[in-house]
N, CA and C atoms as an extended XYZ file, in Angstrom:
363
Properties=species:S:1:pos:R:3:atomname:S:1:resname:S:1:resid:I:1 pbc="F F F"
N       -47.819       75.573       95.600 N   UNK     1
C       -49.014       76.390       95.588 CA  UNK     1
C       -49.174       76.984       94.191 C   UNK     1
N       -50.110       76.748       93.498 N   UNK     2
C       -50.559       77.788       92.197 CA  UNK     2
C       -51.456       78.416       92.781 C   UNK     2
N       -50.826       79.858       91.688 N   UNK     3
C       -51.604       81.526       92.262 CA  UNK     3
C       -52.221       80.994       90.355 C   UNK     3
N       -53.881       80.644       90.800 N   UNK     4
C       -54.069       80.751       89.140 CA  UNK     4
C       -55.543       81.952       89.165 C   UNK     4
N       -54.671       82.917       88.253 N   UNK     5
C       -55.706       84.349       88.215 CA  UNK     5
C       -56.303       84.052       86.780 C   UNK     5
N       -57.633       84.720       87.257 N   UNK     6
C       -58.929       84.276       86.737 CA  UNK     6
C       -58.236       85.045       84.455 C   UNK     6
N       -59.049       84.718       83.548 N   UNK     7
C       -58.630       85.164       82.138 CA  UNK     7
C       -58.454       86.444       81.766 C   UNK     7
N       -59.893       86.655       82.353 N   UNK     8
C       -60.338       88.189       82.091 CA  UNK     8
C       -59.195       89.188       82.696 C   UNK     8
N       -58.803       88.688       83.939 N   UNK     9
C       -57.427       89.865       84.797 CA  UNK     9
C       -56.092       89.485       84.373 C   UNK     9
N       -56.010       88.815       83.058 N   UNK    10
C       -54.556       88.818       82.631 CA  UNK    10
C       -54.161       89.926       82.055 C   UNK    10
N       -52.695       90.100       81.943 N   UNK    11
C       -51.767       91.543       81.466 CA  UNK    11
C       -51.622       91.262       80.122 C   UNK    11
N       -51.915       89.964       79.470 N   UNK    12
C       -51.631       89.879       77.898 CA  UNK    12
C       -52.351       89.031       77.945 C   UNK    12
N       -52.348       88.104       76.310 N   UNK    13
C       -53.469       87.319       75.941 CA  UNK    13
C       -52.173       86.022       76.022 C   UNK    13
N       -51.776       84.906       76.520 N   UNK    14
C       -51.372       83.923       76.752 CA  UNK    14
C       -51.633       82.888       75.645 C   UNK    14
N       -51.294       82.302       74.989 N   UNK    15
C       -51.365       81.676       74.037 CA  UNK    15
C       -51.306       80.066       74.183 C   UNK    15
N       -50.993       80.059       75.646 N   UNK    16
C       -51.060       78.636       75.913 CA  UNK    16
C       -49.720       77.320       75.671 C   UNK    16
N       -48.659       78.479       75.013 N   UNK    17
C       -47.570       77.671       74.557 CA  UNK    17
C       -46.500       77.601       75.671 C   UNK    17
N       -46.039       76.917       75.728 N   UNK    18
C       -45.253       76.204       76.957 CA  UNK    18
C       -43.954       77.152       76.875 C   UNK    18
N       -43.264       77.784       77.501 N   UNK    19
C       -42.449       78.274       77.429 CA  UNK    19
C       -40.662       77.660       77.950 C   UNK    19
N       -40.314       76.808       76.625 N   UNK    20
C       -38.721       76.209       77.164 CA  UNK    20
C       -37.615       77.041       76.666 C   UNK    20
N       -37.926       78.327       76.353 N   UNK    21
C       -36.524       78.700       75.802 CA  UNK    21
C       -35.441       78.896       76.633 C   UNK    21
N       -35.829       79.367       77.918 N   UNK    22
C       -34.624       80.033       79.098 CA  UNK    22
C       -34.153       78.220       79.245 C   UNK    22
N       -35.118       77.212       79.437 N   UNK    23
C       -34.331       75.960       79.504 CA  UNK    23
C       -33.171       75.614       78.952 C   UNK    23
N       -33.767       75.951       77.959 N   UNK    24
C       -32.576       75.279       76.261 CA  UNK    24
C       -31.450       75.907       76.333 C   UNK    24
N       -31.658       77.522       76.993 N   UNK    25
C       -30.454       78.414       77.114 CA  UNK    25
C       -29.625       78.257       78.038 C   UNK    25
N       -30.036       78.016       78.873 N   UNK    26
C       -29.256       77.509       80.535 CA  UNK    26
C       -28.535       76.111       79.821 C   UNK    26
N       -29.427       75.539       79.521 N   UNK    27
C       -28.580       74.204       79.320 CA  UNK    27
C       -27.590       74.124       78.193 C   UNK    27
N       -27.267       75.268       77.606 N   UNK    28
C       -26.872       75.370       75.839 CA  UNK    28
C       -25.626       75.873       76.692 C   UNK    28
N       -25.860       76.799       77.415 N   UNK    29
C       -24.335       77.786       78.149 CA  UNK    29
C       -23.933       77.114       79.440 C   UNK    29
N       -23.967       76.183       79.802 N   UNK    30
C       -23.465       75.397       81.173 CA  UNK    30
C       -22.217       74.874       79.838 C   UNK    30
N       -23.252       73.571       79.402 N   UNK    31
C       -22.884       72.903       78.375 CA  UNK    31
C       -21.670       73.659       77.995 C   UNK    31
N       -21.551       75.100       76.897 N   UNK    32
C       -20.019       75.419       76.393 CA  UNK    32
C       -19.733       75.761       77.318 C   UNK    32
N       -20.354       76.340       78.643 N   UNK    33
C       -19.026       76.760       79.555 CA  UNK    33
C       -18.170       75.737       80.018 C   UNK    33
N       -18.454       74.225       80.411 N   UNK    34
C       -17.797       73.179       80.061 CA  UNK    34
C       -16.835       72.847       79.108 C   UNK    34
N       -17.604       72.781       77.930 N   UNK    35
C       -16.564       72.883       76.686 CA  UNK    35
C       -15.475       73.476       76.853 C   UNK    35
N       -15.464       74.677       76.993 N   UNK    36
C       -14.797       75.960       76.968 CA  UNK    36
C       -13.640       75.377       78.119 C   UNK    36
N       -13.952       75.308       79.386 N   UNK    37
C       -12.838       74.641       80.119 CA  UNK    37
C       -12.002       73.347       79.265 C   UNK    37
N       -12.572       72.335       79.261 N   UNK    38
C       -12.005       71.225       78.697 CA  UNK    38
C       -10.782       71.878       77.575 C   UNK    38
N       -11.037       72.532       76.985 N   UNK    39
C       -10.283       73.133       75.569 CA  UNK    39
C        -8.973       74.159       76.124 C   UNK    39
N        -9.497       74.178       77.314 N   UNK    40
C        -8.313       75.170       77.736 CA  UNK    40
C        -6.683       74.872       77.612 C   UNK    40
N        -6.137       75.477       77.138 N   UNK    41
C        -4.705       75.429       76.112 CA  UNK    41
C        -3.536       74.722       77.824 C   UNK    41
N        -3.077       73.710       77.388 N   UNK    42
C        -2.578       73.109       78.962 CA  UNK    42
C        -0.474       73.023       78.309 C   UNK    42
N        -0.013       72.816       79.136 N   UNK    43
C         1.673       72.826       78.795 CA  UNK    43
C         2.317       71.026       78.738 C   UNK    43
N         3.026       71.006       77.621 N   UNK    44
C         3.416       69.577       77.562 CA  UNK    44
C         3.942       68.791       78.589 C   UNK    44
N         3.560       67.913       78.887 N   UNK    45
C         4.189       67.369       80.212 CA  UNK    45
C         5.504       66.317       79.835 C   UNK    45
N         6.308       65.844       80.623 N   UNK    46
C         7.030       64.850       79.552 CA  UNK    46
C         6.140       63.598       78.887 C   UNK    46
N         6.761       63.082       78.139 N   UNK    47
C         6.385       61.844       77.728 CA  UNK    47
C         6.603       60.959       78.071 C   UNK    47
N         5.882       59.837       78.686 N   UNK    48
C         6.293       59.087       79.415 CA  UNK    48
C         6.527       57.829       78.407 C   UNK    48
N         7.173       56.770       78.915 N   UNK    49
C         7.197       55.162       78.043 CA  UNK    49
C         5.785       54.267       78.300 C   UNK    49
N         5.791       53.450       77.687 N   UNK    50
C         4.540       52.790       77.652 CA  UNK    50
C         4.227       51.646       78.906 C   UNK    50
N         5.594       51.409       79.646 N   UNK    51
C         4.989       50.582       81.005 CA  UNK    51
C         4.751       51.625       81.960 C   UNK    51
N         5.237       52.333       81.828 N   UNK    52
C         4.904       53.519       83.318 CA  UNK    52
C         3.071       54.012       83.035 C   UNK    52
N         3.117       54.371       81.436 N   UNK    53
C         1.345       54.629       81.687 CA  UNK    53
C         0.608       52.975       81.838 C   UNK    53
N         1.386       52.118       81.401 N   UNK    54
C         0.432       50.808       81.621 CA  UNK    54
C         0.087       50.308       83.445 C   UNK    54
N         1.218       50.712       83.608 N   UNK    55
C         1.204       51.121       85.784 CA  UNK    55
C         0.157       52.022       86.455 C   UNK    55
N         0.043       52.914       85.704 N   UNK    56
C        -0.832       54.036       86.439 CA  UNK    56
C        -1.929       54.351       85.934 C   UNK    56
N        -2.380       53.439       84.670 N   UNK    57
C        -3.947       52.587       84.263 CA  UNK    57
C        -4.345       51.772       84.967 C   UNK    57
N        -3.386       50.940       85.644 N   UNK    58
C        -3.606       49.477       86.320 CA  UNK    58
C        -4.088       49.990       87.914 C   UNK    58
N        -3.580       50.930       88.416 N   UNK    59
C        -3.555       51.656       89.587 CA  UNK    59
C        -4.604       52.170       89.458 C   UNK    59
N        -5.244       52.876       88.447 N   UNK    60
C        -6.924       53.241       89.026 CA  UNK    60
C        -7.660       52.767       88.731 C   UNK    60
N        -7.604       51.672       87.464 N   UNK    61
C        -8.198       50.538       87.768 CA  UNK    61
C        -8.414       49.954       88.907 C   UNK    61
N        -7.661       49.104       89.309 N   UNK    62
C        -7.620       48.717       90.172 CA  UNK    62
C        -8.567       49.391       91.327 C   UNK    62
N        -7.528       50.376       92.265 N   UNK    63
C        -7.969       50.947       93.317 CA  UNK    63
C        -9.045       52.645       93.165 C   UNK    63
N        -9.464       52.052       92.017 N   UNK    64
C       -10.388       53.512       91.693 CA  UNK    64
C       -10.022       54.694       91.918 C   UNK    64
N        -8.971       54.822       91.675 N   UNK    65
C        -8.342       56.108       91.482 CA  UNK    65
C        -8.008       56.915       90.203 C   UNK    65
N        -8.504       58.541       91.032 N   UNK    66
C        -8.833       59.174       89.703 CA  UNK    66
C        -7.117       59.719       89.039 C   UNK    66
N        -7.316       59.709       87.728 N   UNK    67
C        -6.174       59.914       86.880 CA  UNK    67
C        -6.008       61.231       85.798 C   UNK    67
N        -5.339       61.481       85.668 N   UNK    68
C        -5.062       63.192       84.814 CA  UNK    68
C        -4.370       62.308       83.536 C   UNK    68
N        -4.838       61.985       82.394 N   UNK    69
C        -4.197       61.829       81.064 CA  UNK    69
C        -3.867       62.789       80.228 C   UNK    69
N        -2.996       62.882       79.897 N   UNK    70
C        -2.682       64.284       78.717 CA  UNK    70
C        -2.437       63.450       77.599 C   UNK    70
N        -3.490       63.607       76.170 N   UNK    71
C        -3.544       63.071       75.248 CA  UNK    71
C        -3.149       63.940       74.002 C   UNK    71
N        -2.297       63.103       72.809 N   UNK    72
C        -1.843       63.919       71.923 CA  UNK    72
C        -3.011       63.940       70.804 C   UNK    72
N        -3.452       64.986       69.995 N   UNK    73
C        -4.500       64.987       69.018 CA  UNK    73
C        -3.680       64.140       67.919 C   UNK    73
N        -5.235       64.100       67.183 N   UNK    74
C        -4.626       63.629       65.835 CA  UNK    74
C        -3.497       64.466       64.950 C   UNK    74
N        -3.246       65.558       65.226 N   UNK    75
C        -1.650       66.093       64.671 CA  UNK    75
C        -0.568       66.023       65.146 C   UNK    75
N        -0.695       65.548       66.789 N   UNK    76
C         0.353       65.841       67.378 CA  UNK    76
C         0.368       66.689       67.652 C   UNK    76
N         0.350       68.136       67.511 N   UNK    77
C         0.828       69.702       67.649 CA  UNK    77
C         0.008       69.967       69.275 C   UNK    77
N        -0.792       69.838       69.249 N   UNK    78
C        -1.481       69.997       70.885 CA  UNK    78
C        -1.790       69.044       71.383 C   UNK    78
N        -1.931       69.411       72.238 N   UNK    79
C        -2.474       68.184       73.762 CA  UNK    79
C        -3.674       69.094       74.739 C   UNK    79
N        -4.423       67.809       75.170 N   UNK    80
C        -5.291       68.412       76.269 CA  UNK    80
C        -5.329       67.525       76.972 C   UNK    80
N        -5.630       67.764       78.568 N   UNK    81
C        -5.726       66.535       79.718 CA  UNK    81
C        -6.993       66.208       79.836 C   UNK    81
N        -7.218       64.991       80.397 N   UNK    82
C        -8.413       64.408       80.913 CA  UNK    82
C        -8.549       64.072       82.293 C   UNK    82
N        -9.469       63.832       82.912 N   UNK    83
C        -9.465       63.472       84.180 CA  UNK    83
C       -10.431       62.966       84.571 C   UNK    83
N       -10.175       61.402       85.450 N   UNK    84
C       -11.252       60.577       85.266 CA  UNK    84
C       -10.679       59.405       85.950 C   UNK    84
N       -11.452       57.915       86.060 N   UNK    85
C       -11.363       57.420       86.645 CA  UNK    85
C       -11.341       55.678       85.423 C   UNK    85
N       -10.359       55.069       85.389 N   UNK    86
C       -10.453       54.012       84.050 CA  UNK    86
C       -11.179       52.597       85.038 C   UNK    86
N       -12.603       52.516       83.824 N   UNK    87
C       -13.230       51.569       84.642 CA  UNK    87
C       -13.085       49.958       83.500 C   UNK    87
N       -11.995       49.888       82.621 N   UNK    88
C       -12.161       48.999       82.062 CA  UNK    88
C       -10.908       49.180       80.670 C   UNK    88
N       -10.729       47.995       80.282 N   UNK    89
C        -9.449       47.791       79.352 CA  UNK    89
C        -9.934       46.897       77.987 C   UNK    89
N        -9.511       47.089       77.138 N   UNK    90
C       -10.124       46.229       75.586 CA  UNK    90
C        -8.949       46.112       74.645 C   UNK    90
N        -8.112       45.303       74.898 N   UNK    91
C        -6.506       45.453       74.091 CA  UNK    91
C        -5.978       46.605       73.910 C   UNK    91
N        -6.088       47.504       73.046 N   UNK    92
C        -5.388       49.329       72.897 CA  UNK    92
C        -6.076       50.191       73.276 C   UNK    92
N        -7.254       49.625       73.912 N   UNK    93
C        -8.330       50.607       74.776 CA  UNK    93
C        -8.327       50.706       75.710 C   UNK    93
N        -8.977       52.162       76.480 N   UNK    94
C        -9.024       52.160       77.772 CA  UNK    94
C       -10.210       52.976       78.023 C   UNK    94
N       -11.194       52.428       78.746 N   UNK    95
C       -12.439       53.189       79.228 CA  UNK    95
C       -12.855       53.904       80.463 C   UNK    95
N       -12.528       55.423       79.850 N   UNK    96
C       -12.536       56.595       81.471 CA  UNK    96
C       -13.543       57.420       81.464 C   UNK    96
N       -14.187       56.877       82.842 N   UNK    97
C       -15.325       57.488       83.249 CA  UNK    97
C       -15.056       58.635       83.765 C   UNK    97
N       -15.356       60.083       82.956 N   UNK    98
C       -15.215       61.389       84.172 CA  UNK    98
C       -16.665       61.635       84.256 C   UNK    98
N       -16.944       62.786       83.239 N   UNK    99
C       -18.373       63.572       83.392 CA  UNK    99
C       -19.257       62.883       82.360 C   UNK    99
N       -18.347       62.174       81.360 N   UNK   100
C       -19.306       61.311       80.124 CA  UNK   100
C       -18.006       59.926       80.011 C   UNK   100
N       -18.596       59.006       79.643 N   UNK   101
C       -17.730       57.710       79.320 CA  UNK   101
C       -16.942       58.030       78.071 C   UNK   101
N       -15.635       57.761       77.880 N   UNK   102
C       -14.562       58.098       77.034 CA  UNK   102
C       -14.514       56.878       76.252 C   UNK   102
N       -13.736       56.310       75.952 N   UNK   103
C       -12.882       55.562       75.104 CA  UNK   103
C       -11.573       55.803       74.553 C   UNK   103
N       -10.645       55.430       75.224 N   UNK   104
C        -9.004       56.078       75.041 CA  UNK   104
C        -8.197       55.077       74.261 C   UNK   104
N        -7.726       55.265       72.784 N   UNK   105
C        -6.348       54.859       72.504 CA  UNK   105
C        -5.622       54.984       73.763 C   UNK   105
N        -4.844       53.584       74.165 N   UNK   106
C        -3.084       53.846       75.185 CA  UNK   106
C        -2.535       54.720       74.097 C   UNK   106
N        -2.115       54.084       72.996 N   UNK   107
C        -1.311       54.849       72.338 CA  UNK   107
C        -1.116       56.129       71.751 C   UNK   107
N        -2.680       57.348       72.490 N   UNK   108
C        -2.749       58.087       72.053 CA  UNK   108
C        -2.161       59.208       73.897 C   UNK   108
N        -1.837       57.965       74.616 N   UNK   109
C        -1.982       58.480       76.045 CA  UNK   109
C        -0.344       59.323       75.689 C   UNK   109
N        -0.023       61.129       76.097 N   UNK   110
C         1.539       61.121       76.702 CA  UNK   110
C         1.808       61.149       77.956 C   UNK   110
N         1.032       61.475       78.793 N   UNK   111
C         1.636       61.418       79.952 CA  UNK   111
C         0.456       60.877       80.930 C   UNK   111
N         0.827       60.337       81.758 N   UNK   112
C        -0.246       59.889       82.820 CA  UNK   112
C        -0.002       59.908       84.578 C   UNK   112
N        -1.001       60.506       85.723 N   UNK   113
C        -0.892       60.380       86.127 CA  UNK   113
C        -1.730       60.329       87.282 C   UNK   113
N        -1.154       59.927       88.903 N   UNK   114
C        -2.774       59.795       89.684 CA  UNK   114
C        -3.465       60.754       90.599 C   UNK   114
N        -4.189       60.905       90.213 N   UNK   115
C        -4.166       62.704       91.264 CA  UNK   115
C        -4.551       62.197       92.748 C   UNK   115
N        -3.921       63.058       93.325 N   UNK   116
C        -4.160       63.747       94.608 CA  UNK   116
C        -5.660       63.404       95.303 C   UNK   116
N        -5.850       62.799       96.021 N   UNK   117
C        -7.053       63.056       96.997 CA  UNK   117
C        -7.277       64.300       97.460 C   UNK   117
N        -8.698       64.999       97.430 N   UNK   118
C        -8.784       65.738       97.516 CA  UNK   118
C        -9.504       65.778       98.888 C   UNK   118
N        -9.718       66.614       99.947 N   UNK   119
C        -9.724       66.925      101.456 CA  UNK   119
C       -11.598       67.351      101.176 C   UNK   119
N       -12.312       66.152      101.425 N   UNK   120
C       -13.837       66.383      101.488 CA  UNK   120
C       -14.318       67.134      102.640 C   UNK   120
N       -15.084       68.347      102.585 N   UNK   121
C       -15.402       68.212      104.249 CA  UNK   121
C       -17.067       67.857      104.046 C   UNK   121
């Protein structure tokens, strides 16, 4: 339903310009509040060897199961996890679909593993 009141009974003079700022803002602060999680400071897990993560790539591959990667940065000094689901392999690559499509060095993988089903109701 539009309530459209006549020119003359407006409270200001309207200028006709479209108003997206609260858009841009909502979508600007979801957006880092996202960020902001992802970045959240996580604890080293062990390191695993390179057939055990090549097992539990192959496993959600395979059976579409979602996976928790904890990846080392380019210094080494921190790590952050991922979580997602690997829909595809390219020699030292690995492609995990969570909330945006990734592209993973294996060799950047330390620890890997398959999460938990979670209880839908």
């Amino acid at each position: 339903m539009i309530h459209d009141v006549p020119r003359d009974q407006w409270l200001y003079n309207d200028r006709g310009m479209k108003k997206w700022m609260g858009y841009f803002l909502s979508d600007h602060t979801q957006d880092m509040a996202n960020k902001q999680q992802e970045e959240v400071p996580t604890h080293r897990l062990p390191e695993q060897d390179s057939k055990t993560i090549d097992q539990i790539l192959q496993t959600s591959w395979k059976n579409s199961r979602q996976i928790s990667l904890q990846i080392n940065d380019d210094s080494y000094l921190n790590v952050y996890n991922i979580n997602g689901i690997i829909i595809g392999a390219n020699d030292d690559l690995v492609y995990l679909q969570s909330n945006k499509l990734m592209t993973i060095k294996v060799s950047d993988i330390r620890h890997a593993e398959i999460k938990e089903r979670s209880n839908l109701i």
